[in-house]
N, C-alpha and C positions, 0 to 999 in steps of 0.2 A: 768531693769526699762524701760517701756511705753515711748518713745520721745513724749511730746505734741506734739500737731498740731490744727492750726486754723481751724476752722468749718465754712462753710459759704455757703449762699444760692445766686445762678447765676441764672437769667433770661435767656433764653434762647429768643433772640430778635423776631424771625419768629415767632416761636409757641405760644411767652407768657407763656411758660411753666420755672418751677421752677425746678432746681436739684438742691440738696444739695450735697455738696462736705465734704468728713467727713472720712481723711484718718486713723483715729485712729481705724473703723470699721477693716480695714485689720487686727489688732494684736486680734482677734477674737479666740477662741479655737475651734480645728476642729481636729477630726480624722486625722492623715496620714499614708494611708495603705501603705509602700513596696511590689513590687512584687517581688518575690522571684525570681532564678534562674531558678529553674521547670518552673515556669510561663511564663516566657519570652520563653525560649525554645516552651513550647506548642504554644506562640500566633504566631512564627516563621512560625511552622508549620501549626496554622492557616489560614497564609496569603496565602498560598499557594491552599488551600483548597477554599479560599476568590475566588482568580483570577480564579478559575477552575471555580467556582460556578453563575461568576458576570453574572448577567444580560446584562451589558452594554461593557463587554469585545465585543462583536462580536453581536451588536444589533438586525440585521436580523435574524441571526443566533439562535437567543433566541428569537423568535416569535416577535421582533419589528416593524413597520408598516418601508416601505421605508423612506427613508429621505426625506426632502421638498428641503432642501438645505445641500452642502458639499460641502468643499474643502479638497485637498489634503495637503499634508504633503509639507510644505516649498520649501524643497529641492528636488522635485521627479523632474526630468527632464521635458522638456516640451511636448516631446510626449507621456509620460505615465500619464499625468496630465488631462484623460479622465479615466482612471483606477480607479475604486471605489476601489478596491483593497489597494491604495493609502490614503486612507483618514486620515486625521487628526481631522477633526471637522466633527460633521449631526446634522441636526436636522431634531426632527423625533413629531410626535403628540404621546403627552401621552395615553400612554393606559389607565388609570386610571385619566381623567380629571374631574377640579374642577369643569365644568360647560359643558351644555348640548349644541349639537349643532344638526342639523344646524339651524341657526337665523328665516329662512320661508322668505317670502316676504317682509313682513315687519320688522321696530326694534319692542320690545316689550316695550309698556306702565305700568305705574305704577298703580297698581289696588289698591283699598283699602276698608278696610274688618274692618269696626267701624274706632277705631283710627289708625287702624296698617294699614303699607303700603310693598307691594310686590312687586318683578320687580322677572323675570323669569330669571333663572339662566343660562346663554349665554355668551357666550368668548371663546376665544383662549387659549389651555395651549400646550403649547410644552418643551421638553426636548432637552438640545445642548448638547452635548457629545461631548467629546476629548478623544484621541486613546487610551493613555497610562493608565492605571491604579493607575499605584503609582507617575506620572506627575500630582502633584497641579503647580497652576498657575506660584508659587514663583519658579518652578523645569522648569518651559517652559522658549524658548529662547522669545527673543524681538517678534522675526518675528511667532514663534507659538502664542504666545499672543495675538498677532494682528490679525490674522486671528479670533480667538475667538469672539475678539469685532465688528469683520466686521462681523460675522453672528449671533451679536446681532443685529446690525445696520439692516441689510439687512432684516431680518424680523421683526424690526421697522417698516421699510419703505413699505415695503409689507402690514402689517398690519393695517397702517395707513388709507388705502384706502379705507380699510372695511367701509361701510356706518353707522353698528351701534357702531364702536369702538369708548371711549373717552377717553379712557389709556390705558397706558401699562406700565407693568411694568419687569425687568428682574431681577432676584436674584439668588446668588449660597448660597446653604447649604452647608457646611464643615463639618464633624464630626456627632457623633450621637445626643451629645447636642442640634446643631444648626436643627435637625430634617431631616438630610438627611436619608432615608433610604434603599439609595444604596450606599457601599461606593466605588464609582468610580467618578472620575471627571468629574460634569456635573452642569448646568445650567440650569433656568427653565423660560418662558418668559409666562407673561398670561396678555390676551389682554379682556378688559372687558367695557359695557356702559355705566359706571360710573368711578368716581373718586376718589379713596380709601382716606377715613379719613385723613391720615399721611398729605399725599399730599396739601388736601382740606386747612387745617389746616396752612398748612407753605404759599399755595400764597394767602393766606386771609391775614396772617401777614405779604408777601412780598408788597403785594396791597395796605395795610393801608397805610404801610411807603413810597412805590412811591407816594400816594397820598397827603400826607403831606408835603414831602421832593422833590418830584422829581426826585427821585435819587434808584437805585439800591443797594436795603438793604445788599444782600451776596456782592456786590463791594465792598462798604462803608466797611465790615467789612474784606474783606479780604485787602485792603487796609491800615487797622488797627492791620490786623494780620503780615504781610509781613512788618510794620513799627517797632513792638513790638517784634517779632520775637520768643518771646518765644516757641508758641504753633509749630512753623514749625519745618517740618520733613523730607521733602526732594521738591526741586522745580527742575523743567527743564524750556525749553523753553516754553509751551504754560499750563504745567500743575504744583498746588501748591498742597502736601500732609502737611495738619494739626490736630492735634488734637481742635476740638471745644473746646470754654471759657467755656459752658455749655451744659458736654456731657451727654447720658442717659447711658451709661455704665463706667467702667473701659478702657482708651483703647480704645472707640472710634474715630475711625479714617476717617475720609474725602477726596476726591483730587475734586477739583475745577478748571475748565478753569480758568486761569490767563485772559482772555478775554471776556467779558460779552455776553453768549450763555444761550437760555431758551431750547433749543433742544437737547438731544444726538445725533439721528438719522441726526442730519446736519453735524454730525463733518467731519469734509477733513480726505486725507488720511494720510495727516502730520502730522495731531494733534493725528489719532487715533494711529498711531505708538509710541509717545510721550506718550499717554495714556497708551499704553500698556508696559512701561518701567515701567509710573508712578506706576499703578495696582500692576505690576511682583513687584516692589519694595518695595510697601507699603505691602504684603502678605508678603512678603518675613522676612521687620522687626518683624511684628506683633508675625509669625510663630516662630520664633529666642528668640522673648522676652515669648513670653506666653507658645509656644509649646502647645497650644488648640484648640478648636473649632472657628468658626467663621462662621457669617453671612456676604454680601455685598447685596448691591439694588442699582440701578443707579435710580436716582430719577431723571424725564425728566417731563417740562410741560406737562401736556394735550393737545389732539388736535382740543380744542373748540374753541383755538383762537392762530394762526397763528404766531401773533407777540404777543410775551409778555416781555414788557420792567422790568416787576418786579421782573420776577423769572428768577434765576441762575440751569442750570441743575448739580449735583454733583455724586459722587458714596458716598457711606456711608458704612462704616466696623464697625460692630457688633462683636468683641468679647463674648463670650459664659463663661466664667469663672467664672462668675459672675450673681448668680442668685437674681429673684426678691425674697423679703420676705413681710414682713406685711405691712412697710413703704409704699410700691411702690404699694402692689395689696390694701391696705385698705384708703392709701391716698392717691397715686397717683403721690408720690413726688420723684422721682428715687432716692438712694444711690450711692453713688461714694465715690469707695474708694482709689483711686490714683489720685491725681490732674493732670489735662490734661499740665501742667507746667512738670512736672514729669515725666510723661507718653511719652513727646514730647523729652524730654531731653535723656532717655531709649532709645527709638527710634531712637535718632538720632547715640547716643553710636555705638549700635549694629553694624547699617548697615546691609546689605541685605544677603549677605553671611559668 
């Protein structure tokens, strides 16, 4: 017998957007294939053929452009810490970028052609790559970790400078689900003269509410989430991982400065170490409970405006388990089938190892 379960629709405060939570969805019928003995055996032998084959085992080495930026491996002593030999993390410009460059003299203008409107396809896409192959985030130490977010940071800040950039954004694909199509541990950062929907979306809802209220919408509710406690999943000194009241998946998961920052690219070196726990640890539960794919984005203001009191920069973990069907592509209104209550309680269970 089906456990009931209450059904019910959350606002989501920034976006004004609607999920329905509706966990009787999970007891669903669905094929579950077994792999056989034979099979595991072959995909063994796959992985090996994997590592020979990757791209990003050995990047130069596999026709990749040099790196922009690199650091070495944590522990390489100091005078071999000029040794590319050494590296742990590069980041290199994609050979296959989503947008044309170079910019020319000028930024490019919006043309328009009857109703429709054009802007010329210009930005930054780079790949970060880390050494290891079978090294996901949740298998790195603190200090590898950290070094990862610092050559987010660092070509944040480089980027920033560009005269036609007005975001950025960084993202890791996990898995085949999540759309990566190399499976090797890497990250991808693309710098563009505009400001992607998602974004646009959430500091329009941060705006309204500072304007009303005076007040810092993500504060206000992390304030409310840190009193109520349910949805939290692990907190340190300057960072809080929670599952949102109104998530758009199963499982999605959030870390937030404990301290009101609209920047990633400003974080100190103290916080990004504390971040890099925070990350390692929230992969780590995720990986443990779902053993799936996953998406992350560090969502950071724009650089149109310096100081922004309404927006909170955050990271956001997308679980992949969980695909859209008619509900979400014909209405619009996301399924959730495990309450973020639930979800947080799991989480918390597991722990990271």
């Amino acid at each position: 017998m089906i456990k009931k379960y209450n059904h019910e629709f959350r606002k989501d405060l920034v976006s004004g957007d609607w999920i329905l939570i509706a966990p009787s969805r999970r007891f669903r019928p669905y094929d579950r294939k077994k792999r056989s003995a034979e099979k595991i055996k072959v995909a063994k032998t796959d992985l090996k053929k994997e590592v020979a084959d990757c791209l990003f085992e050995n990047p130069q080495k596999n026709g990749n452009p040099s790196p922009i930026l690199w650091y070495p491996r944590p522990e390489t002593p100091l005078k071999k810490r000029k040794d590319f030999s050494t590296w742990f993390v590069q980041v290199i410009p994609n050979k296959y970028p989503l947008f044309n460059l170079p910019f020319g003299k000028s930024c490019p203008a919006v043309q328009s052609f009857g109703p429709q409107k054009t802007l010329k396809g210009i930005g930054f896409h780079e790949l970060i790559i880390t050494r290891d192959h079978f090294k996901t985030i949740d298998k790195m130490s603190i200090e590898e970790a950290e070094l990862l977010l610092k050559a987010y940071q660092m070509r944040y800040q480089a980027l920033a400078n560009e005269p036609c950039i007005n975001y950025i954004i960084v993202f890791h694909n996990h898995g085949k689900s999540s759309g990566a199509s190399i499976n090797h541990p890497h990250s991808q950062l693309v710098a563009v003269p505009v400001v992607d929907p998602d974004i646009s979306k959430s500091l329009a809802g941060s705006r309204q509410y500072y304007e009303q209220f005076g007040k810092c919408i993500h504060c206000e509710m992390l304030e409310w989430e840190l009193n109520q406690k349910k949805r939290i999943v692990y907190q340190n000194e300057h960072f809080v991982t929670l599952e949102p009241f109104a998530p758009r998946v199963s499982y999605e998961t959030r870390i937030y400065p404990l301290s009101h920052a609209a920047h990633f690219e400003e974080i100190t070196d103290e916080k990004r170490l504390a971040l890099a726990e925070s990350l390692r640890d929230a992969i780590g539960r995720i990986s443990k409970v779902l053993k799936g794919d996953y998406n992350f984005f560090i969502h950071s203001a724009p650089f149109l405006s310096q100081k922004v009191d309404n927006y909170h920069w955050h990271i956001e973990i997308l679980p992949r388990g969980y695909s859209w069907a008619g509900m979400e592509l014909g209405v619009g209104i996301e399924v959730v089938v495990v309450p973020p209550e639930e979800a947080a309680d799991n989480l918390r269970k597991i722990g990271r190892k």
